[in-house]
C-alpha positions in Angstrom: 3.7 -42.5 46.0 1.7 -44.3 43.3 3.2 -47.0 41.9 3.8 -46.9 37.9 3.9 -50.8 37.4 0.1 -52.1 36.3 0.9 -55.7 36.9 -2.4 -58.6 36.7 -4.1 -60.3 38.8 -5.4 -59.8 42.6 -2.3 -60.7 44.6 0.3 -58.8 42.7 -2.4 -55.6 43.3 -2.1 -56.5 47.0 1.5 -56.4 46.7 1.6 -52.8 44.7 -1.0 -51.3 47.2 1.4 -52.9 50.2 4.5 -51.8 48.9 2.7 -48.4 48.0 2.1 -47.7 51.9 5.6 -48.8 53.0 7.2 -46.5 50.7 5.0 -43.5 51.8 5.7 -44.6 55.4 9.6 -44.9 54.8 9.6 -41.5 53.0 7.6 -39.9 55.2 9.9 -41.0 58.3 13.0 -40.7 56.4 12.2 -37.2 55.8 11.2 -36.5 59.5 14.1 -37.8 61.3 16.9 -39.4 58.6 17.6 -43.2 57.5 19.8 -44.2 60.4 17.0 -43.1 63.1 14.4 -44.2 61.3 13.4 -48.4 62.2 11.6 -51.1 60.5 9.1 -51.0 63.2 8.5 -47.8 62.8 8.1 -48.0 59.4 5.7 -51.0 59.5 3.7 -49.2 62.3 3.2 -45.9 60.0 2.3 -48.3 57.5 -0.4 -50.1 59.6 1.2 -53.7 58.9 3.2 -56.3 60.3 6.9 -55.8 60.5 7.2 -59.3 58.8 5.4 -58.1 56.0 8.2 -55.6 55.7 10.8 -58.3 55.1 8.8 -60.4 52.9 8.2 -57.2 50.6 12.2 -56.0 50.7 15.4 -58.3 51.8 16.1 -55.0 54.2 15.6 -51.4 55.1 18.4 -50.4 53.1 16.5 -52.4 50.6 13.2 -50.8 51.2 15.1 -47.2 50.7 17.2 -47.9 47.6 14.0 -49.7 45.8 12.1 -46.0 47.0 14.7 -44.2 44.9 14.1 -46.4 42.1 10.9 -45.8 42.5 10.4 -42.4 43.2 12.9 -41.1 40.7 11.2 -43.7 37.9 8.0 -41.6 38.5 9.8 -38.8 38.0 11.4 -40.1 34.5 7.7 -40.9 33.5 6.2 -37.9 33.7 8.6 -35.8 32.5 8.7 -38.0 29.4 4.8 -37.7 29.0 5.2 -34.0 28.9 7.8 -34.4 25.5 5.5 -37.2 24.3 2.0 -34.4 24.8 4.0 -32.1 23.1 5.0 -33.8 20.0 1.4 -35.4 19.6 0.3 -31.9 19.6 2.9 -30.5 16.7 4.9 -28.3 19.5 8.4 -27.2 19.3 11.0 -28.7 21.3 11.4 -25.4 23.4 7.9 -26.1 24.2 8.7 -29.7 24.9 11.3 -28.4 27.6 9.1 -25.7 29.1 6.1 -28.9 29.7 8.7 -30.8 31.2 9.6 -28.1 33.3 5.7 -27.8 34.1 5.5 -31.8 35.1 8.9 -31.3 37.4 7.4 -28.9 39.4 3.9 -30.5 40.0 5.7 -33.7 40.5 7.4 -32.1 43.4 4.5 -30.2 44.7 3.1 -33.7 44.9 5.8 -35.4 46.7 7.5 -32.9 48.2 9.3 -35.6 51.0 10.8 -37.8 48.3 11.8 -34.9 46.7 13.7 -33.6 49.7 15.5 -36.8 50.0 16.2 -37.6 46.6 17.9 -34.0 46.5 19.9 -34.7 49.7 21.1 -38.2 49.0 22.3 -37.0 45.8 25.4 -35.2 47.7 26.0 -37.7 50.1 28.7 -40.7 50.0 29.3 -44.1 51.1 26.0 -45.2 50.6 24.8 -48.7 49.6 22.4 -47.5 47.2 24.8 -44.6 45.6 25.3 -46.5 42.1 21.4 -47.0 41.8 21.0 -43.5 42.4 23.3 -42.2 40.0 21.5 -44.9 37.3 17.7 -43.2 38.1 19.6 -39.6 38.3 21.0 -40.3 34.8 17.4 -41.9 33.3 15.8 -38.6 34.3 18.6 -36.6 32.8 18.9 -38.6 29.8 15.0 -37.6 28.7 15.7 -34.0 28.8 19.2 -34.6 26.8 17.1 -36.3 24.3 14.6 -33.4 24.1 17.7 -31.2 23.9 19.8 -32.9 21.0 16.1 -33.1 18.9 16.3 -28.9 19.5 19.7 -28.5 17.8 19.3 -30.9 15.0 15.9 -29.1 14.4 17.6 -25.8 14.5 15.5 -24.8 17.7 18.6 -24.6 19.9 22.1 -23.6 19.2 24.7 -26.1 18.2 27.0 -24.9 20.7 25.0 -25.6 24.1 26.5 -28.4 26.2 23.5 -30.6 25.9 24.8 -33.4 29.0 25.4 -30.5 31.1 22.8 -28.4 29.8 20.0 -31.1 30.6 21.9 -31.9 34.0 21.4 -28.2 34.7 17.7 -27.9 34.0 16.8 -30.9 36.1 19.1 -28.7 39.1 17.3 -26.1 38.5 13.7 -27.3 38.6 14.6 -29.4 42.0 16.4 -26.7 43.8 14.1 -24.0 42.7 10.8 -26.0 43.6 12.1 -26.9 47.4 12.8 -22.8 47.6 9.8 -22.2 46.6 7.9 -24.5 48.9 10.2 -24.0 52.1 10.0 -20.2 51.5 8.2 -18.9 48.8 5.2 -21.1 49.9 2.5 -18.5 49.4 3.5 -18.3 45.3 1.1 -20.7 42.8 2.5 -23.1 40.8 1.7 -21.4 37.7 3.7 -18.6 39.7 6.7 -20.9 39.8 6.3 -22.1 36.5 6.1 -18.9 34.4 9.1 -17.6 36.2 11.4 -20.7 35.2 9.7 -20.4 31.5 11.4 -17.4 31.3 14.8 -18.6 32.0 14.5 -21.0 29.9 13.6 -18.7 27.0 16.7 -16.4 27.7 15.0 -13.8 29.0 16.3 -12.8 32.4 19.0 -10.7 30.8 16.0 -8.3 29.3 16.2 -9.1 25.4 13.0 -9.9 23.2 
């Protein structure tokens, strides 16, 4: 997963390119055979360094996971606030603003389709250490759409009655849970495929009306 922080100088790139292959390794592994089975050796072997460099990049594994979240999810948060940004340089309409975001969801997940499946999983779970920084990322991410959302009503673009928290919390659901469906099932559809089918849901057109 690339990393979204520039940073200076030579060392701190060392870092960002180090930390960039332990979080690829941890997802990957994660994804393959779950947090508690997967090891720091393990982790630092997929990686192709030393366990000790493990620990001197993250205080723990638990560490290592919960700053993969951060990171993962913060990627997420990017892009889809590019896509609102694009379409507001470009004089779009806030509909259109949501139906780019939708775009940058889904080719965010056909990118990192692991994280993706983890993110999605540890969101239901409990009784985890990095729960409370995982509802903070979930609610960054959810908090762009609102945004794009509340500018729609006050523009007159969306109705005044939509629950915009829920309403935002929904979309997000619906571009994660139809994007792992599509790739575990539907594998053989394009992403412009995907795409055009969830523009039209969010257009209010399943129900048939122009």
């Amino acid at each position: 997963m690339e990393s979204s922080s520039t940073g200076t100088g030579a060392g701190g790139a060392r870092r960002r390119a180090t930390r960039q292959k332990l979080y690829e390794a941890a997802v990957t592994l994660i994804a393959e055979q779950g947090f508690s089975a997967t090891t720091v050796d393990e982790i630092a072997e997929r990686a192709g360094v030393a366990k000790g460099t493990v620990y001197y990049n993250f205080a723990s594994k638990t560490d290592l996971f919960e700053e993969l979240l951060r990171h993962g999810v913060g990627l997420l948060t990017a892009s889809l606030r590019a896509a609102a940004e694009e379409t507001e340089a470009r004089g779009g309409s806030r509909v259109e603003a949501l139906d780019g975001m939708i775009r940058a969801g889904l080719v965010f997940i056909d990118r990192y389709p692991a994280f993706t499946q983890l993110y999605v999983a540890e969101l239901w779970r409990t009784n985890r250490a990095w729960q409370s920084t995982l509802m903070v990322v979930r609610q960054e991410a959810v908090a762009v759409v609102e945004t794009v959302l509340r500018e729609g009503v006050e523009r007159g673009e969306l109705s005044a009655e939509i629950d915009v928290p829920l309403t935002a919390a929904a979309m997000v659901g619906m571009v994660l849970v139809a994007a792992l469906d599509w790739q575990a099932f539907q594998s053989e559809r394009s992403l412009d495929d995907v795409h055009s089918a969830l523009s039209l849901l969010l257009r209010g057109r399943v129900s048939g009306s122009r």
